[in-house]
C-alpha positions as CSV (number, residue, x, y, z in Angstrom):
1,X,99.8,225.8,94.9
2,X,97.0,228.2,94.3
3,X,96.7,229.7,97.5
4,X,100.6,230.5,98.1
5,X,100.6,231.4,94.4
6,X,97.6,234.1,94.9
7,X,99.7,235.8,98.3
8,X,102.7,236.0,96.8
9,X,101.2,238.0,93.6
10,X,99.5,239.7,96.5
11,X,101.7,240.7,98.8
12,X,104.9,240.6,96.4
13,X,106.6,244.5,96.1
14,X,108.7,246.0,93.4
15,X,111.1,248.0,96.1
16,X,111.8,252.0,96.0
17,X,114.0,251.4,92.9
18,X,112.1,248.5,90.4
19,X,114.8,246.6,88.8
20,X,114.7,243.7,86.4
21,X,117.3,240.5,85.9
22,X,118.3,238.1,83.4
23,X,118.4,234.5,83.8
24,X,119.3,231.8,82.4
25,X,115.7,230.3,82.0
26,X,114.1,229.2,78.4
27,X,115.9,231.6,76.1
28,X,115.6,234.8,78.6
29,X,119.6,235.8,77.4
30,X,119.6,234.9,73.8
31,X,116.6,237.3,73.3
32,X,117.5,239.8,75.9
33,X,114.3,239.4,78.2
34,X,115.1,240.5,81.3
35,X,112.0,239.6,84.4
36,X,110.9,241.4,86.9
37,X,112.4,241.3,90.5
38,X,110.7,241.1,93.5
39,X,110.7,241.2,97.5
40,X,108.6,238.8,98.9
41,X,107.7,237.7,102.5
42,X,110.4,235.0,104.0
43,X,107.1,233.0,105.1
44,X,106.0,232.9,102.1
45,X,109.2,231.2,100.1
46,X,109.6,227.3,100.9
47,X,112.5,225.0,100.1
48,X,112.6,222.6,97.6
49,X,113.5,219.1,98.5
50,X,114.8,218.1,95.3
51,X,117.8,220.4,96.1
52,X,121.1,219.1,94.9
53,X,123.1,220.4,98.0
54,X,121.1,217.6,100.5
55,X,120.4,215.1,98.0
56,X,121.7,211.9,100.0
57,X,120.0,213.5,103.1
58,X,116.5,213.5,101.4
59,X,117.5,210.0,100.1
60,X,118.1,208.5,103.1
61,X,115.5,210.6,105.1
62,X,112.7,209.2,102.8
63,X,114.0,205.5,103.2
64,X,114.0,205.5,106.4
65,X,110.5,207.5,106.9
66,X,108.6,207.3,103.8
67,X,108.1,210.1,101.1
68,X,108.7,213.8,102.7
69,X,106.1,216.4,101.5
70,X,108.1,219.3,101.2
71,X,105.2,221.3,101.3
72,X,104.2,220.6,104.9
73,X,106.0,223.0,107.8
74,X,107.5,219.3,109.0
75,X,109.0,218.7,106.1
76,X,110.4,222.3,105.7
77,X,111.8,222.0,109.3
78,X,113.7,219.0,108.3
79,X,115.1,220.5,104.9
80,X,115.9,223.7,106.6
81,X,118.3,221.3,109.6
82,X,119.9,219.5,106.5
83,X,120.9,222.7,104.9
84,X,122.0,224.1,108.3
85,X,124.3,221.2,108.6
86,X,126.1,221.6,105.4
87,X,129.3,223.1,105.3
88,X,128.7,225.5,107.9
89,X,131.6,227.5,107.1
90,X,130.7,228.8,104.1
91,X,127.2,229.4,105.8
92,X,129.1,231.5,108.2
93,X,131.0,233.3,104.9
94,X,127.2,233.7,103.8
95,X,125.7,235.4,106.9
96,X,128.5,237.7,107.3
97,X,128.6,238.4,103.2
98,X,124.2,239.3,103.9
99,X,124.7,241.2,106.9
100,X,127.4,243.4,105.6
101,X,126.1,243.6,102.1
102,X,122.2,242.6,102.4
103,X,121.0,240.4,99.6
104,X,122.8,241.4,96.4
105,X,121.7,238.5,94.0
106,X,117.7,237.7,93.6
107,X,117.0,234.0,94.4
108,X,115.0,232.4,91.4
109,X,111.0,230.9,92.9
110,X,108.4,229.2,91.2
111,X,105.0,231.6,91.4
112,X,104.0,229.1,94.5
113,X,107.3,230.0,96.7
114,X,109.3,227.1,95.9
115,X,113.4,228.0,95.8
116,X,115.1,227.1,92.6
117,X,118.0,228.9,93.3
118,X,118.5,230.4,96.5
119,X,117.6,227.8,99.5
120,X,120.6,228.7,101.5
121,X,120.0,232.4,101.4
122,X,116.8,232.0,102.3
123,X,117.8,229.9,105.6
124,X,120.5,232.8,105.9
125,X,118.2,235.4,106.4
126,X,116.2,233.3,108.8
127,X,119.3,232.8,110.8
128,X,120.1,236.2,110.9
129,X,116.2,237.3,112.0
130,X,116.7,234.5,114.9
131,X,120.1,236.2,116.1
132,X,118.8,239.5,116.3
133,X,115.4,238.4,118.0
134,X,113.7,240.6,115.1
135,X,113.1,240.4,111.7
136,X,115.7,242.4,110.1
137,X,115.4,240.8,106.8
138,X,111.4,240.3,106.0
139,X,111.7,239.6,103.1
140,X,113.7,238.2,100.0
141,X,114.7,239.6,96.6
142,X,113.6,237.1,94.1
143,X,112.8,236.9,90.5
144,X,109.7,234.8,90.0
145,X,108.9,232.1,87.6
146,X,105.9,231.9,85.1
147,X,102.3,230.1,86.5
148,X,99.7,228.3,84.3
149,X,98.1,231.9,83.6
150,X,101.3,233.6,82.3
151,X,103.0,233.4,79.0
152,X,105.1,230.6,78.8
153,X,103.5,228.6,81.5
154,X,105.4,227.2,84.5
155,X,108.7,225.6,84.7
156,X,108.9,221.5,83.5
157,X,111.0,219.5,85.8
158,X,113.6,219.4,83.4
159,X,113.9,223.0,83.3
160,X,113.8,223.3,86.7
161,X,116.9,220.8,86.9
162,X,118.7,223.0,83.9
163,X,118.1,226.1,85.8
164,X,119.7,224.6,88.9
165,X,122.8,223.0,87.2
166,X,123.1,227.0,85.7
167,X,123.8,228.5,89.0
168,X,124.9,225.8,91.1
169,X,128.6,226.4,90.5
170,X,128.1,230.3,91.6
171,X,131.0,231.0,94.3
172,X,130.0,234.5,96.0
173,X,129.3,232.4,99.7
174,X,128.2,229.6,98.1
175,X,128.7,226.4,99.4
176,X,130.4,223.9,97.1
177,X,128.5,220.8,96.5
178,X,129.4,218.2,98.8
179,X,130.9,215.1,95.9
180,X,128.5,212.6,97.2
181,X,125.5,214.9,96.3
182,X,126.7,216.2,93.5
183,X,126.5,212.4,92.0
184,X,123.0,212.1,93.5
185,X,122.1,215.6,91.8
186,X,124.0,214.3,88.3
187,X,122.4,210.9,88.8
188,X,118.5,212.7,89.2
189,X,119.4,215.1,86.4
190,X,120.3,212.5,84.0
191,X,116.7,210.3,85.5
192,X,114.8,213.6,84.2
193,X,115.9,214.1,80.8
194,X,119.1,215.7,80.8
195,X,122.2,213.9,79.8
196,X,125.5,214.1,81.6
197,X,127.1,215.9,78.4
198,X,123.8,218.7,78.3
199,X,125.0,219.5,82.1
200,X,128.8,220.0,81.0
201,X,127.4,221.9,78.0
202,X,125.6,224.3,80.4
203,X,128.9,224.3,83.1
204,X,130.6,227.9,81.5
205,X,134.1,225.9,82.3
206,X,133.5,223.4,79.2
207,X,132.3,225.8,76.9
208,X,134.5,226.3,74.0
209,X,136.3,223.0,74.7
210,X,136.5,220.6,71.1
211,X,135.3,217.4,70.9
212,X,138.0,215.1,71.5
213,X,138.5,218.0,75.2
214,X,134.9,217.9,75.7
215,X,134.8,214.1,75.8
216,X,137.5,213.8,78.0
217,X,135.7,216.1,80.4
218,X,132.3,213.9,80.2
219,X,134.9,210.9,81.3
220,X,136.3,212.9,83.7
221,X,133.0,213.3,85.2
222,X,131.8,210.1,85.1
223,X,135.0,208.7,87.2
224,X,135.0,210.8,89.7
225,X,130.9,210.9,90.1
226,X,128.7,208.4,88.6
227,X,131.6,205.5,88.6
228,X,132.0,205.6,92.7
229,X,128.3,206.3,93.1
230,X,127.4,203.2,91.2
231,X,130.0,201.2,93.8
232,X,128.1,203.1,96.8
233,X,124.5,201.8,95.2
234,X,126.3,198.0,95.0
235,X,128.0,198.4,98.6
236,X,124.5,199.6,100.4
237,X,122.3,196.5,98.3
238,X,125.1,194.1,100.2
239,X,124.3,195.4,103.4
240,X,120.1,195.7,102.5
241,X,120.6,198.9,102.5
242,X,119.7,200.8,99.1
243,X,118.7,204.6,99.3
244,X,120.7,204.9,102.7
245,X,123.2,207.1,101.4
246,X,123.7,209.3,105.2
247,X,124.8,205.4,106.6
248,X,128.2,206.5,104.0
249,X,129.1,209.8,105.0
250,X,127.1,212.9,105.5
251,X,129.2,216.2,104.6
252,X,132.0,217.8,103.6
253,X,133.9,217.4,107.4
254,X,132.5,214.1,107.7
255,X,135.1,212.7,109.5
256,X,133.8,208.8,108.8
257,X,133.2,209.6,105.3
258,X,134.0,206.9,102.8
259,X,133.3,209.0,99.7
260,X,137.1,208.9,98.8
261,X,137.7,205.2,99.7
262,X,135.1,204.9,97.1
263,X,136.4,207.0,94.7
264,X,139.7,205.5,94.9
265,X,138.4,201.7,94.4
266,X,136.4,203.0,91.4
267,X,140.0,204.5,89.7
268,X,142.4,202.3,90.9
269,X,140.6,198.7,90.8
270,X,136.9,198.2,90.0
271,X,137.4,200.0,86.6
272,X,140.3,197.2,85.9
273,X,138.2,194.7,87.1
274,X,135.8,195.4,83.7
275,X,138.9,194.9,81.2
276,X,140.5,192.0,80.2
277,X,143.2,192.8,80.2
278,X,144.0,194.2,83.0
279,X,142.5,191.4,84.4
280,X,145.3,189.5,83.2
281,X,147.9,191.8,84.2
282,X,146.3,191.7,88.0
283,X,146.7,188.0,87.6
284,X,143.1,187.5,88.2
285,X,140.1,185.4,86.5
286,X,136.5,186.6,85.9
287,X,135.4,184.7,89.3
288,X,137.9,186.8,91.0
289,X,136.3,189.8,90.8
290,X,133.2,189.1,93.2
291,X,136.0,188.4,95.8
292,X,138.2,191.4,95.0
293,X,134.8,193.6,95.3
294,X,133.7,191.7,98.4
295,X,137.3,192.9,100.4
296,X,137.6,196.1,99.2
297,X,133.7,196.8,100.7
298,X,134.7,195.5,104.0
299,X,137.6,197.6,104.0
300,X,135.9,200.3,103.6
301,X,133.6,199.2,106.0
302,X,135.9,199.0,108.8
303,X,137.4,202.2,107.3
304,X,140.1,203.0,110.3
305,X,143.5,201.4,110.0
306,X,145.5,203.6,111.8
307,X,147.1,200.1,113.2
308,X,148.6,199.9,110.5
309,X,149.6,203.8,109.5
310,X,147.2,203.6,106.2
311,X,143.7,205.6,105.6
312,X,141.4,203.4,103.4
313,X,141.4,205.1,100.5
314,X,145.2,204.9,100.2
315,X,144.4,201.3,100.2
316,X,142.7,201.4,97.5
317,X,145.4,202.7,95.7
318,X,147.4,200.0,96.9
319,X,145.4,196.6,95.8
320,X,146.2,196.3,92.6
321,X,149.9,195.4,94.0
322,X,148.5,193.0,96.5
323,X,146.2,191.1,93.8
324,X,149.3,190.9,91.4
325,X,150.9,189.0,94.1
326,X,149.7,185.3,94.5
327,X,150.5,185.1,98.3
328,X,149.0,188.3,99.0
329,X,146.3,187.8,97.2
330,X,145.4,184.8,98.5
331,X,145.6,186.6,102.0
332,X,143.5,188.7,101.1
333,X,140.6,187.1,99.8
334,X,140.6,185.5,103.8
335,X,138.8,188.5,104.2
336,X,135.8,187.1,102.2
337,X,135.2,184.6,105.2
338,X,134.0,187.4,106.5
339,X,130.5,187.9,107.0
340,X,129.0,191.2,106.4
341,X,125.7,190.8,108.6
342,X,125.6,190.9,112.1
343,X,123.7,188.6,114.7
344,X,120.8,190.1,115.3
345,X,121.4,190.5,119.4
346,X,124.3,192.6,118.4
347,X,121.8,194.7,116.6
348,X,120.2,195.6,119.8
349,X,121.1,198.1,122.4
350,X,120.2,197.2,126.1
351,X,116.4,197.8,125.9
352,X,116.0,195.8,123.0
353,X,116.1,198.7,120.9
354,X,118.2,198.2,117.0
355,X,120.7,200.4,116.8
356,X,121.2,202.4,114.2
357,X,123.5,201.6,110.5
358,X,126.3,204.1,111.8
359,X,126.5,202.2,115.0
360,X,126.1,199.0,113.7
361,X,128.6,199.6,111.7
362,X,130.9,200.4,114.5
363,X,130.0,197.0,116.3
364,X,131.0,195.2,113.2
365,X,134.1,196.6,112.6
366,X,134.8,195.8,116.4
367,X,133.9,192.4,116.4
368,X,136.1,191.5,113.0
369,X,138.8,194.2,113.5
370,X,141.5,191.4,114.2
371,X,140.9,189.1,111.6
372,X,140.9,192.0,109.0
373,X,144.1,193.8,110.3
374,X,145.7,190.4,110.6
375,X,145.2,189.3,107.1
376,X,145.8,192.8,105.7
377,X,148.8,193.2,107.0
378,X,149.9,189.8,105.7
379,X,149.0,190.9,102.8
380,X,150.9,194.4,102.6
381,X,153.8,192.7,103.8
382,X,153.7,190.0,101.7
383,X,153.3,192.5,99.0
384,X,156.0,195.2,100.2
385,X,158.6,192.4,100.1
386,X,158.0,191.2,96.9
387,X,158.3,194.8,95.4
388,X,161.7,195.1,97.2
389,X,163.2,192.1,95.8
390,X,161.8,192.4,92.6
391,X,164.1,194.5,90.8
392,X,165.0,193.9,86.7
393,X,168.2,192.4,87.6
394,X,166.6,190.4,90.2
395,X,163.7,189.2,87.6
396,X,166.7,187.7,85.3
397,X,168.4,186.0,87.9
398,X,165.3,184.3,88.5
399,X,164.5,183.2,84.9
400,X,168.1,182.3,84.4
401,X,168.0,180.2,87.8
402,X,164.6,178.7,87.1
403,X,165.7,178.1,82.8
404,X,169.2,176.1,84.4
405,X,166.9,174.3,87.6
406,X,167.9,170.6,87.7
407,X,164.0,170.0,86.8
408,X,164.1,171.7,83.7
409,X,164.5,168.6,82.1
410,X,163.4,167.8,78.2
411,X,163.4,164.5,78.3
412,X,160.3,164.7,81.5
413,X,158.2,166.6,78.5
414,X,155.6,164.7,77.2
415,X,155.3,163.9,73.3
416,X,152.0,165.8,72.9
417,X,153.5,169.0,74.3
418,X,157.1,169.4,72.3
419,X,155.5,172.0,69.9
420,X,154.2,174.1,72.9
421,X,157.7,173.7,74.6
422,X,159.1,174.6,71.9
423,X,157.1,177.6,70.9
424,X,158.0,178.6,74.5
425,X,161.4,178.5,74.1
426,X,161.2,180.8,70.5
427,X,159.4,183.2,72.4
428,X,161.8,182.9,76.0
429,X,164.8,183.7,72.7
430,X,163.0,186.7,71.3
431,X,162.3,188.3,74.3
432,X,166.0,187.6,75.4
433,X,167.3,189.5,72.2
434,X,165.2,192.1,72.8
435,X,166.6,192.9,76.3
436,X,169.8,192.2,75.4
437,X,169.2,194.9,72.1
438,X,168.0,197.6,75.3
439,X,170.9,196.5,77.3
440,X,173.2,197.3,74.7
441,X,171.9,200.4,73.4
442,X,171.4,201.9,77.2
443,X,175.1,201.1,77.7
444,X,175.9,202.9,74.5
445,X,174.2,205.6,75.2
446,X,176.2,205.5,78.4
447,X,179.4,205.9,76.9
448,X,178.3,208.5,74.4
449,X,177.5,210.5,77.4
450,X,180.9,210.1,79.0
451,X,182.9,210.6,75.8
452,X,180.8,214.6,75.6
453,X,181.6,215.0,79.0
């Protein structure tokens, strides 16, 4: 830290022009105290790992190969080729936005080079210097942040993580945050100290919301982030897998992402699964729910269906319909026959080699892609008819047919259960009226309609 801290004090310049910035750091805006900015040497400015944008890539990376030390050239190699790899659109849109315009906006560095705000850029400028065979853009405007000798000292982690949920929603070429990191980042965030509702509070598009608004923002939040994350973290322990968050889907054009299959399970079914009541209303007991959960992850799993015209998550959407159907549902739950490991010789290529999750994956979606699309599409059928025929009309035909069935005999009661019969009947009579009551005041509302007209 020292030694990159000492060069860039030493070779750091104020430009032609000096200027200053304010930044959202400690309370820089509330007392006006703008900081000094800076150009310093590209070499001299080093990615930070713990950077939002890659956050399942760094996950996964350090799974697989043990902790990464960001401050070794290696390691910033390998952050630099995850950042490449992001949405490389908008790094286009950046590049042409830098070349055109240079740098307008200084990145924000700890005194030892480490990029709070500003990675991309930096990896921008280093494009643009390989392109040209030159280096047109030496170095980098930046606003640098306190060390141990200055007033304040340096940056906690926590502050770091506020300063990077204050710009991380900046548009100007900036990439939007992929959804999957942007969990991990929320997730890591709320690990260090900061709460899901101090990151909305910092987020400019909840300020001046009231608390009943601002509470339904922090929900919003947690369903569409930390809810389907948490599925992910339960999906990868099945398959022995946790921290391999790349073996789900790795970018915004991922085209064998399951982010959204995720998502959808979290809204449409696993958050019924934890109520009561809708466990009742999805016809299903507490035991039930390992099995439902169990399907739905090898559905996503096998993840293509275009047998059957459907993309996964649009099946999520549509389970709650199978599982209030007892045929389909019972199809369905076939699928937990299903065994999510492998053999292990299917795990090897032709050398003996394993392959890897993503191909693995492939092979096991292969080798059980019959018995899946077979008793799915059982089960959509099963559950496509049963929508058609069910109708209102249709449901009182049936209760009337089933309340006159030659079976429905009183005399086959038993004497212990007259008093349950007839409570049944009461309540079969009140709900009657009340239908009838609807009946009669839709029709009259009917005529009242007619007689205007």
């Amino acid at each position: 830290m020292s030694d990159f801290a000492k060069e860039i004090k030493r070779r750091r310049e104020r430009g032609p022009v000096p200027k200053r910035d304010l930044i959202d750091f400690r309370n820089d805006i509330q007392a006006k105290r703008d900081r000094d900015v800076y150009f310093v040497p590209l070499e001299l400015l080093r990615y930070r790992k713990d950077n939002g944008r890659i956050a399942s890539d760094i996950l996964s990376y350090e799974k697989h190969y043990g902790r990464l030390d960001e401050k070794s050239e290696k390691a910033q190699e390998i952050i630099r080729g995850f950042l490449e790899a992001k949405d490389r659109e908008k790094t286009e849109e950046l590049k042409r936005l830098i070349e055109h315009d240079t740098q307008r906006v200084p990145a924000i560095i700890t005194c030892d080079g480490f990029l709070i705000n500003g990675n991309r850029r930096k990896m921008v400028l280093e494009m643009l210097n390989r392109d040209a065979g030159a280096p047109r853009f030496p170095t980098m405007k930046v606003v640098i942040l306190p060390g141990e000798d200055e007033e304040g000292g340096p940056p906690t982690l926590l502050e770091i993580e506020q300063i990077e949920n204050r710009y991380q929603l900046q548009s100007d070429g900036k990439a939007e945050y992929y959804a999957f990191d942007k969990a991990l980042s929320i997730k890591r965030k709320i690990e260090r100290g900061m709460s899901l509702e101090e990151q909305l509070k910092d987020d400019p598009q909840y300020a001046g919301l009231d608390k009943k608004e601002f509470e339904r923002a922090v929900e919003k939040v947690r369903t569409e982030f930390l809810g389907p994350l948490e599925c992910i973290e339960r999906y990868l322990e099945q398959l022995n897998r946790e921290g391999l968050y790349n073996t789900v889907s790795t970018g915004l054009g991922d085209p064998e992402g399951r982010w959204q299959a995720f998502l959808e399970y979290y809204q449409y079914v696993y958050k019924k699964l934890k109520e009561p009541k809708e466990l009742l209303k999805l016809n299903l007991r507490e035991d039930d729910v390992g099995k439902v959960e169990d399907a739905a992850f090898k559905l996503i799993r096998k993840r293509e269906f275009g047998e059957i015209g459907r993309k996964v998550h649009m099946l999520m959407r549509e389970l709650p319909g199978i599982l209030k159907n007892e045929q389909a549902k019972r199809e369905l739950f076939k699928l937990n026959q299903i065994r999510f490991d492998l053999p292990k010789d299917k795990q090897l290529d032709g050398d003996g080699k394993e392959h890897d999750e993503r191909t693995i994956d492939k092979i096991w979606a292969g080798e059980n892609r019959q018995m899946i699309i077979r008793h799915l599409n059982t089960a959509l059928n099963l559950q496509t008819s049963k929508a058609e025929r069910e109708t209102p009309l249709h449901l009182l035909e049936v209760a009337l047919a089933k309340l006159k069935h030659d079976d429905m005999r009183p005399e086959d009661v038993e004497v212990f259960e007259y008093k349950r019969a007839m409570k049944l009947v009461q309540e079969i009579q009140k709900v009657a009226r009340d239908l009838e009551h609807e009946f009669y005041q839709l029709d009259k509302r009917k005529e009242s309609l007619k007689s205007k007209k």
